[in-house]
N, C-alpha and C positions, 0 to 999 in steps of 0.2 A: 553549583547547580544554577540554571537559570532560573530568573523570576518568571512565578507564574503567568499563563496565557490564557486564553480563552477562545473556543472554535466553536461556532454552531456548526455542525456536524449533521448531514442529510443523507440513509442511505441512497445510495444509484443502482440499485436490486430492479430488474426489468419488470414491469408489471405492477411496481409499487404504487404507480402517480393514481390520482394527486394524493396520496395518501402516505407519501414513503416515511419511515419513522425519522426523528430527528432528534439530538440530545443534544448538550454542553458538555466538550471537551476542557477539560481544567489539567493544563499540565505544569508541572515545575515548581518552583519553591513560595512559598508562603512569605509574602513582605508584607511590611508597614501601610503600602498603596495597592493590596493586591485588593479588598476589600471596594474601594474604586470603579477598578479596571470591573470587577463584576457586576455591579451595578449599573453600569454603561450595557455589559452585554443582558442583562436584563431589562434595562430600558428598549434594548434593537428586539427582543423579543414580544413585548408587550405581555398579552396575560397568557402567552401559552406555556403551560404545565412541562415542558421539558426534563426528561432525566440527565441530571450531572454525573458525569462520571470523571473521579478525581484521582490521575494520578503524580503525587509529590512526597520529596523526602521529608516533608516537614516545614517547620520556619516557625514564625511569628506566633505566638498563644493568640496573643489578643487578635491580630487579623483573623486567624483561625476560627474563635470565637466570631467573631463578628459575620465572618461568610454563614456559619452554622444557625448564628440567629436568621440573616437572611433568607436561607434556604430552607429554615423551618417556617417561618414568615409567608413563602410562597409555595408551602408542602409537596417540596419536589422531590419525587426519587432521587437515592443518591447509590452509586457507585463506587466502585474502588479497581481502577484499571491499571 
């Protein structure tokens, strides 16, 4: 599996603007630096409340953990894609 990624994701549904919804795409495997790479795309996000939606085989407990603490930290919906 590949290591995980991260995509801010904007629908392009006509009639949406400036309103269209947007989420965090988290796809691929749980590393060591996946934990990282998230906090970067929440840094590009600032304070908006985005739903993650995560799909991965698994990996890392402790990264794991760590994304969980985050993502509870900034009470964001979470998915399973």
């Amino acid at each position: 599996d590949q290591p995980m990624q991260f995509v801010v994701v904007r629908s392009n549904n006509s009639g949406c603007e400036p309103t269209c919804p947007q989420w965090v795409w988290a796809r691929g495997a749980i590393e060591p630096g996946t934990p990282a790479a998230f906090a970067r795309v929440l840094k590009t996000i600032g304070k908006k409340r985005l739903p993650v939606v995560i799909s991965s085989p698994g990996g890392d407990v402790d990264a794991a953990m760590k994304m969980g603490r985050m993502i509870r930290e900034r009470k964001f919906d979470v998915g399973v894609g």
